[in-house]
Biopython code that builds the backbone (N, CA, C, O; Angstrom):
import numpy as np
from Bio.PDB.StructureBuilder import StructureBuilder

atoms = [
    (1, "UNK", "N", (40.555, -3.438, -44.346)),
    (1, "UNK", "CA", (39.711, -2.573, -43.574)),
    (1, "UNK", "C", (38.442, -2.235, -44.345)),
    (1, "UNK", "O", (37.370, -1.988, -43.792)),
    (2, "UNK", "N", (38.629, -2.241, -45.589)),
    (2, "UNK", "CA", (37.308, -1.807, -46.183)),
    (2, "UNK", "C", (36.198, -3.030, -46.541)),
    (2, "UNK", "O", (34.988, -2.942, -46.749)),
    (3, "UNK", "N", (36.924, -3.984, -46.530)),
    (3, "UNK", "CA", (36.395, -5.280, -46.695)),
    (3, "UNK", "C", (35.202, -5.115, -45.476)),
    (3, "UNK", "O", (33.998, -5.257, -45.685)),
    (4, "UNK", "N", (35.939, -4.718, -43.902)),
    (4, "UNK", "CA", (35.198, -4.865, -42.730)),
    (4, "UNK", "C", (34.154, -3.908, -42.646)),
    (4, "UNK", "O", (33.085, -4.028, -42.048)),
    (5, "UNK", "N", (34.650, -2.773, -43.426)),
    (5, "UNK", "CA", (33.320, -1.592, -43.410)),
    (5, "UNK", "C", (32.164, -1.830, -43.767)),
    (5, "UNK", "O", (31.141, -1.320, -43.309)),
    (6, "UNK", "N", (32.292, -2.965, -44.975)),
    (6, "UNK", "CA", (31.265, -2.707, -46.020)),
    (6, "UNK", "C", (30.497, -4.099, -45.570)),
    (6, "UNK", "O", (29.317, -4.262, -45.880)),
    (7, "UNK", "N", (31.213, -5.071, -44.837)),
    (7, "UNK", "CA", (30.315, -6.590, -44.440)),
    (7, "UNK", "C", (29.407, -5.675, -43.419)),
    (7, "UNK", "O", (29.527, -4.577, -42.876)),
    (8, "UNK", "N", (28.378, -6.792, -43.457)),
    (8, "UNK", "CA", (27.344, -7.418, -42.654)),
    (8, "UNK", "C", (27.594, -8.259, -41.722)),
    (8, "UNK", "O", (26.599, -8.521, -41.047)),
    (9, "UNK", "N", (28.964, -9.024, -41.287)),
    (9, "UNK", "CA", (28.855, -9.995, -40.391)),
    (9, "UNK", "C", (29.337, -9.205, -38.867)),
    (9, "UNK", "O", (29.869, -8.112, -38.674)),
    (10, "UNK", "N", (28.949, -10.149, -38.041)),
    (10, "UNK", "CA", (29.185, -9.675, -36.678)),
    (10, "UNK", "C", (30.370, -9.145, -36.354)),
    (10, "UNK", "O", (30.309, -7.978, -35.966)),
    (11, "UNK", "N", (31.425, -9.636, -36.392)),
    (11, "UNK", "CA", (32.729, -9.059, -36.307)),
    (11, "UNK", "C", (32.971, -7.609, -36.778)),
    (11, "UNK", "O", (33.336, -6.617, -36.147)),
    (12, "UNK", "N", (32.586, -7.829, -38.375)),
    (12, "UNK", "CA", (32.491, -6.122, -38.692)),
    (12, "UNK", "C", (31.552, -5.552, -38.170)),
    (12, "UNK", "O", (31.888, -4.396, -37.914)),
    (13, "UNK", "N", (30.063, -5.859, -37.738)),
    (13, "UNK", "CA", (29.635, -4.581, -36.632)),
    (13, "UNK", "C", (30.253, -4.186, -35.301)),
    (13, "UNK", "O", (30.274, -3.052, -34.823)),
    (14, "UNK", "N", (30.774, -5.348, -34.757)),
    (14, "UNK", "CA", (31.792, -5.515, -33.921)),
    (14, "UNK", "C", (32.594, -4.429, -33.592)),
    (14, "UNK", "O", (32.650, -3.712, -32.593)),
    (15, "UNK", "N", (33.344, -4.465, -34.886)),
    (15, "UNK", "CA", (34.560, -3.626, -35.048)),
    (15, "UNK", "C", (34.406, -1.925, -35.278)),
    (15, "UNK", "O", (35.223, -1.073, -34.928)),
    (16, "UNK", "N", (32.939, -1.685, -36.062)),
    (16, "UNK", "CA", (32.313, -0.346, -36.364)),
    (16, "UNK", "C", (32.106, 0.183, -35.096)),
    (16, "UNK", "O", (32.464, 1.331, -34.833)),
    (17, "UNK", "N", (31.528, -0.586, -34.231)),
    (17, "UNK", "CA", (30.806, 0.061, -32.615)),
    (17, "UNK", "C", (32.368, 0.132, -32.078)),
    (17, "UNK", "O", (32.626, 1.335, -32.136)),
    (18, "UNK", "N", (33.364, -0.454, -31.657)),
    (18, "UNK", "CA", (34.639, -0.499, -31.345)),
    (18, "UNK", "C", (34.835, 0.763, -31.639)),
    (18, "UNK", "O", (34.788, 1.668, -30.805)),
    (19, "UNK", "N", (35.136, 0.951, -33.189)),
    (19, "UNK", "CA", (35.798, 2.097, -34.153)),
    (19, "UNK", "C", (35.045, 3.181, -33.111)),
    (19, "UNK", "O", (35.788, 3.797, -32.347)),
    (20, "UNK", "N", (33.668, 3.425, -33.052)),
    (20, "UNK", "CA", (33.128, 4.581, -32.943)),
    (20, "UNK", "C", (33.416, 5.049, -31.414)),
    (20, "UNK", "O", (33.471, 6.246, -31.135)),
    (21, "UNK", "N", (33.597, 4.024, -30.438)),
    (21, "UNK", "CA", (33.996, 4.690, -29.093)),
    (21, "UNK", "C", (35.316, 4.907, -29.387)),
    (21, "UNK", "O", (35.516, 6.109, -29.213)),
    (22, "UNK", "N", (36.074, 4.494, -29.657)),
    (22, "UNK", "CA", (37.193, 4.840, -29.862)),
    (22, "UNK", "C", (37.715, 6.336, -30.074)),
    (22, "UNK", "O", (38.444, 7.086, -29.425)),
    (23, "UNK", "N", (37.084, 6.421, -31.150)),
    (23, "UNK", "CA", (37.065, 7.703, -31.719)),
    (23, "UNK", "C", (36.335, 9.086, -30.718)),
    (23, "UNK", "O", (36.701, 10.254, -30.851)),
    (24, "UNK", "N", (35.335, 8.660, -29.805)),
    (24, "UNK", "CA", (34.802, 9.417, -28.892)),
    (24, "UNK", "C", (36.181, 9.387, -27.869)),
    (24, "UNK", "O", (36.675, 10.485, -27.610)),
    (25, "UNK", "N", (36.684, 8.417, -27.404)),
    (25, "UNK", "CA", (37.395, 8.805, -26.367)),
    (25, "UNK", "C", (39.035, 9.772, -27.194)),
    (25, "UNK", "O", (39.850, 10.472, -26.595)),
    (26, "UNK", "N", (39.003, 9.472, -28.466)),
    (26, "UNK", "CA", (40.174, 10.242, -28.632)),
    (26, "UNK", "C", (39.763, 11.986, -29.397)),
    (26, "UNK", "O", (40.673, 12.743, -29.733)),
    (27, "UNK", "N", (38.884, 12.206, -29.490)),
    (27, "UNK", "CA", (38.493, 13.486, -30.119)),
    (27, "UNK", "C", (37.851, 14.253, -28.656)),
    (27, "UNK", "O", (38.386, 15.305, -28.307)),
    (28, "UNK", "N", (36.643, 13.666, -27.789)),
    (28, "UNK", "CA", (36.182, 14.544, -27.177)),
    (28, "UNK", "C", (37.111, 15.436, -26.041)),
    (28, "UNK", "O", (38.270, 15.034, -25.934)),
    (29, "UNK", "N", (36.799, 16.381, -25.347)),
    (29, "UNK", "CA", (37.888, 16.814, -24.546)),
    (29, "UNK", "C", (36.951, 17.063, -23.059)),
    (29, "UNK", "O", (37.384, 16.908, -21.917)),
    (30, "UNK", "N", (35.612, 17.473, -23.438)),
    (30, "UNK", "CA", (34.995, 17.902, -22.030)),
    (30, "UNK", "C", (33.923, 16.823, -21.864)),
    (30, "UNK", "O", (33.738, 16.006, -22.767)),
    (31, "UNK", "N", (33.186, 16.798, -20.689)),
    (31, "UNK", "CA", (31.924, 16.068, -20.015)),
    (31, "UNK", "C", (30.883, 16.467, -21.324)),
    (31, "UNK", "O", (30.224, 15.710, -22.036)),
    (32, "UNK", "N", (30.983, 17.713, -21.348)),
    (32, "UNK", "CA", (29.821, 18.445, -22.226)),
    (32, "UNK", "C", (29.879, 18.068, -24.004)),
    (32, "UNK", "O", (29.010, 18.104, -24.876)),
    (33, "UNK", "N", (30.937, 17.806, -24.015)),
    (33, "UNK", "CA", (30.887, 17.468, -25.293)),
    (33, "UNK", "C", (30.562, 15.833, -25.155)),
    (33, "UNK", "O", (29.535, 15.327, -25.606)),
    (34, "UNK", "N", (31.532, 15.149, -24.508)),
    (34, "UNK", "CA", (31.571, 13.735, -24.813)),
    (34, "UNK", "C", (29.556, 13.333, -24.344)),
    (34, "UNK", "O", (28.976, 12.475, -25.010)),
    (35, "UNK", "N", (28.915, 13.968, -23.370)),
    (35, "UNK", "CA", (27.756, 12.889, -22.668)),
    (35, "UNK", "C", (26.666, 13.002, -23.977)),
    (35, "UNK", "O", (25.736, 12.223, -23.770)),
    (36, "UNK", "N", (26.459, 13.943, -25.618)),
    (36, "UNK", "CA", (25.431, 13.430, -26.560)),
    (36, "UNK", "C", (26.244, 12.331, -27.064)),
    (36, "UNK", "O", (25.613, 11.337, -27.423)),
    (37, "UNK", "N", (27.768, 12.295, -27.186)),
    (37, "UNK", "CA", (28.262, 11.381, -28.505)),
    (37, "UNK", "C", (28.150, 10.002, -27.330)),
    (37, "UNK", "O", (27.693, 8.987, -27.854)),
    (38, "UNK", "N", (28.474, 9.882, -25.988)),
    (38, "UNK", "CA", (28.274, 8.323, -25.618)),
    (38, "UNK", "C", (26.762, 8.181, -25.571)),
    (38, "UNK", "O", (26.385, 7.050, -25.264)),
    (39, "UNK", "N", (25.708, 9.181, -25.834)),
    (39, "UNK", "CA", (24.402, 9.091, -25.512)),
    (39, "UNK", "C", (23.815, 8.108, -26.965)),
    (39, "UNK", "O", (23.002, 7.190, -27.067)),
    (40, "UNK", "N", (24.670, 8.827, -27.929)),
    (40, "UNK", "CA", (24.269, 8.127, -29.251)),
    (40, "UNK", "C", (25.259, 6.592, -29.248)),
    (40, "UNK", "O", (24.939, 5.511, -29.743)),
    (41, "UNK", "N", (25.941, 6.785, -28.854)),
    (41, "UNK", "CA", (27.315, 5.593, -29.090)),
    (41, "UNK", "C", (25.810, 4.212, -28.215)),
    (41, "UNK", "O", (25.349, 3.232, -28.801)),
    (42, "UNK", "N", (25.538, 4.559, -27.143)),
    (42, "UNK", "CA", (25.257, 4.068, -25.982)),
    (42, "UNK", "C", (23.848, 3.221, -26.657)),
    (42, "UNK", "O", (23.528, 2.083, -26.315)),
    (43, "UNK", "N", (23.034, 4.147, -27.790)),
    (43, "UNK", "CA", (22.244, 3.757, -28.197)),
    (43, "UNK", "C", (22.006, 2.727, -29.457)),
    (43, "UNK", "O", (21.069, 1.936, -29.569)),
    (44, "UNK", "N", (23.344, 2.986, -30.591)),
    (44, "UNK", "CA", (23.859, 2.234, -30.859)),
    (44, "UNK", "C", (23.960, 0.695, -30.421)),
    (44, "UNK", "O", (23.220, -0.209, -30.810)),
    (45, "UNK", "N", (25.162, 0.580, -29.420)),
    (45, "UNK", "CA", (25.270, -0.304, -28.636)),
    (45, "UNK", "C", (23.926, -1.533, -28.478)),
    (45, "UNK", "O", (23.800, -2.681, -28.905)),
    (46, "UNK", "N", (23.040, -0.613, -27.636)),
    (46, "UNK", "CA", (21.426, -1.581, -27.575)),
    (46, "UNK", "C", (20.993, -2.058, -28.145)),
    (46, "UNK", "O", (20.201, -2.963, -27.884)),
    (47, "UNK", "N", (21.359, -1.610, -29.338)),
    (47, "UNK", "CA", (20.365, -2.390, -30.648)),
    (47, "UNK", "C", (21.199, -3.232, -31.802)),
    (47, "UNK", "O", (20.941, -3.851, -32.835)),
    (48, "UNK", "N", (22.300, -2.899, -31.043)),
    (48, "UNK", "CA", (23.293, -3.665, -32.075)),
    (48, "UNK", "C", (23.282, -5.432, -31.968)),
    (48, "UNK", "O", (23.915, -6.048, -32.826)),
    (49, "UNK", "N", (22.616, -6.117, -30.997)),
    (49, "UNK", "CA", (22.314, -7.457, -31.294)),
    (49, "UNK", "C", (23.618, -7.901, -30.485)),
    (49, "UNK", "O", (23.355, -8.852, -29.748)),
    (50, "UNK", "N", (24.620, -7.589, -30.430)),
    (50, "UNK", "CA", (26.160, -7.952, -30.065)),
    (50, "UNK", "C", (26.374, -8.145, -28.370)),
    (50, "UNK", "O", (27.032, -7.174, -27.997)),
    (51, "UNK", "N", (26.094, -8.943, -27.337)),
    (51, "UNK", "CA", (25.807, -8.922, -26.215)),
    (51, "UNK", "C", (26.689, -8.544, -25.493)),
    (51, "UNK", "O", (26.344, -8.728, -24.326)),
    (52, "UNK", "N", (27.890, -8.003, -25.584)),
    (52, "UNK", "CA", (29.354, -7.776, -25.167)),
    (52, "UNK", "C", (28.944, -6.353, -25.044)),
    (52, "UNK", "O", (29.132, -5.653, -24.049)),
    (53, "UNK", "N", (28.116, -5.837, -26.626)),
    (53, "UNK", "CA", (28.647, -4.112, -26.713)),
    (53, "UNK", "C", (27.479, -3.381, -25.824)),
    (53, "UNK", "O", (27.464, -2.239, -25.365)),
    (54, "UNK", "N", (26.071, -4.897, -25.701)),
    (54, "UNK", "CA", (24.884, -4.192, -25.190)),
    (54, "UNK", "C", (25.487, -4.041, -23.663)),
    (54, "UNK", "O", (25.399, -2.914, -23.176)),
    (55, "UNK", "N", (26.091, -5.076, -22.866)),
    (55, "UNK", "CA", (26.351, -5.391, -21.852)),
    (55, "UNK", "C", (27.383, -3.968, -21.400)),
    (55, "UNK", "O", (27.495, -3.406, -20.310)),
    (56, "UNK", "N", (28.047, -3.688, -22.730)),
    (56, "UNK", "CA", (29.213, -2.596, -22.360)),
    (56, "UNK", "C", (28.359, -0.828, -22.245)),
    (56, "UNK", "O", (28.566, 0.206, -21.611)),
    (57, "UNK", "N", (27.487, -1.250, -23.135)),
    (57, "UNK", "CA", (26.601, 0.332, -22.718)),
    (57, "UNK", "C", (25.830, -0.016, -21.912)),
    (57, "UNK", "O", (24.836, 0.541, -22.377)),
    (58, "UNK", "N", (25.362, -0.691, -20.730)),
    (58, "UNK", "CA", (24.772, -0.569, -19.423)),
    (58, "UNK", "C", (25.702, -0.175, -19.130)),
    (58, "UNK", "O", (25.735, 0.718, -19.977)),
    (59, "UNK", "N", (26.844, -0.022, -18.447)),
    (59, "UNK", "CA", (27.871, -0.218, -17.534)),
    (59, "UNK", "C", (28.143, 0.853, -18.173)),
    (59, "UNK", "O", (28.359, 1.675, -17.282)),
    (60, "UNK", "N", (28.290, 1.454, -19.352)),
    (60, "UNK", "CA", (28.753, 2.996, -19.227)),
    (60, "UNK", "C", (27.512, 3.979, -18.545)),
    (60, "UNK", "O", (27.727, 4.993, -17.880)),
    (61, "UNK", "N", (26.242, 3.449, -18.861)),
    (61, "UNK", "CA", (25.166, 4.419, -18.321)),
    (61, "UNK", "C", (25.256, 4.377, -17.025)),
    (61, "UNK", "O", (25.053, 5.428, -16.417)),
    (62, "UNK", "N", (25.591, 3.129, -16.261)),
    (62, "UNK", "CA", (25.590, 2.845, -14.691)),
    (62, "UNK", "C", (26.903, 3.580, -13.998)),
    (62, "UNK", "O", (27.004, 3.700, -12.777)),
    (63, "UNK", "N", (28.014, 4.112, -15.050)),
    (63, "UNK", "CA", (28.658, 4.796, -14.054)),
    (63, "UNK", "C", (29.367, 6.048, -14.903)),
    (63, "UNK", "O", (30.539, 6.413, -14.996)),
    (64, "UNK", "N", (27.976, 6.595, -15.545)),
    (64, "UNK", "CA", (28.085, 7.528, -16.441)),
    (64, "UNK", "C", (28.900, 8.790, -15.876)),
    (64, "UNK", "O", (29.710, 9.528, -16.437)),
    (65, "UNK", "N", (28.274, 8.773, -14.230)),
    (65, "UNK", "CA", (28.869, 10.499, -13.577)),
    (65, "UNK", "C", (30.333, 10.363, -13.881)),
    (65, "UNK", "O", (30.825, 11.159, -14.680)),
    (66, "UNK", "N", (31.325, 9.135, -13.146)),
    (66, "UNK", "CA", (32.601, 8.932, -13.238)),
    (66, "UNK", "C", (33.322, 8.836, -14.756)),
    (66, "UNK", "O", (34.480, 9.202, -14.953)),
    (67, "UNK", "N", (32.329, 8.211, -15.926)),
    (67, "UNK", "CA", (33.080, 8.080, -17.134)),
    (67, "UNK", "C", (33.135, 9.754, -17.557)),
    (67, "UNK", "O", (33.989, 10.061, -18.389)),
    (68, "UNK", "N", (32.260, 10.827, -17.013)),
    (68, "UNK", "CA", (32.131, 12.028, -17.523)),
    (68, "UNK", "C", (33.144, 12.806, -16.809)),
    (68, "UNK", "O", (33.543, 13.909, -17.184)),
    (69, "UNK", "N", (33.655, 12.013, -15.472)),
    (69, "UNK", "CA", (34.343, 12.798, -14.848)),
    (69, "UNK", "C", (35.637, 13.024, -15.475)),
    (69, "UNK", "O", (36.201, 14.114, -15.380)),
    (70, "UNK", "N", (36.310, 11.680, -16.342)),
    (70, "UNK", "CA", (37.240, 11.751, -16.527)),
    (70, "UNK", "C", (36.933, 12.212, -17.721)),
    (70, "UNK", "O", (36.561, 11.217, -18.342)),
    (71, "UNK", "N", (36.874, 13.064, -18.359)),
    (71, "UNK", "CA", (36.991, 14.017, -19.183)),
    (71, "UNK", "C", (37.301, 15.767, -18.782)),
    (71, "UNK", "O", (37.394, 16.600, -19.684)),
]
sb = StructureBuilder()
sb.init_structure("model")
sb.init_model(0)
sb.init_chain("A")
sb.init_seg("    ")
for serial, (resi, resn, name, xyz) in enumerate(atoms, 1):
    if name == "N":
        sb.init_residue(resn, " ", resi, " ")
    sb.init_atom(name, np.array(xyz, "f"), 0.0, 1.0, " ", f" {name:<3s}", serial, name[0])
structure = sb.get_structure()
């Protein structure tokens, strides 16, 4: 695991952006808390080069009301 922290290759950014929603869906509890941390997660995502994670933060912004609902 630390091997993956500390690379540069795709997989380990991969796995960091992974790690970090992850961690949003298991810590946040309300709409109000979770919509800055997917706002940053989301931004992340865009610039991360990774076309899976960019592709995966449209699709959270496009059905942001419902991902907030379920919180």
């Amino acid at each position: 695991m630390r091997v993956l922290l500390r690379s540069t290759l795709k997989m380990a950014r991969a796995w960091r952006i992974k790690q970090a929603l992850r961690a949003i869906y298991a810590t946040a509890t309300t709409p109000e808390e979770v919509e800055p941390l997917l706002k940053r997660w989301r931004s992340w995502a865009s610039r991360c080069r990774l076309e899976p994670f960019k592709r995966l933060g449209r699709t959270i912004t496009k059905h942001l009301t419902g991902v907030l609902n379920g919180f």
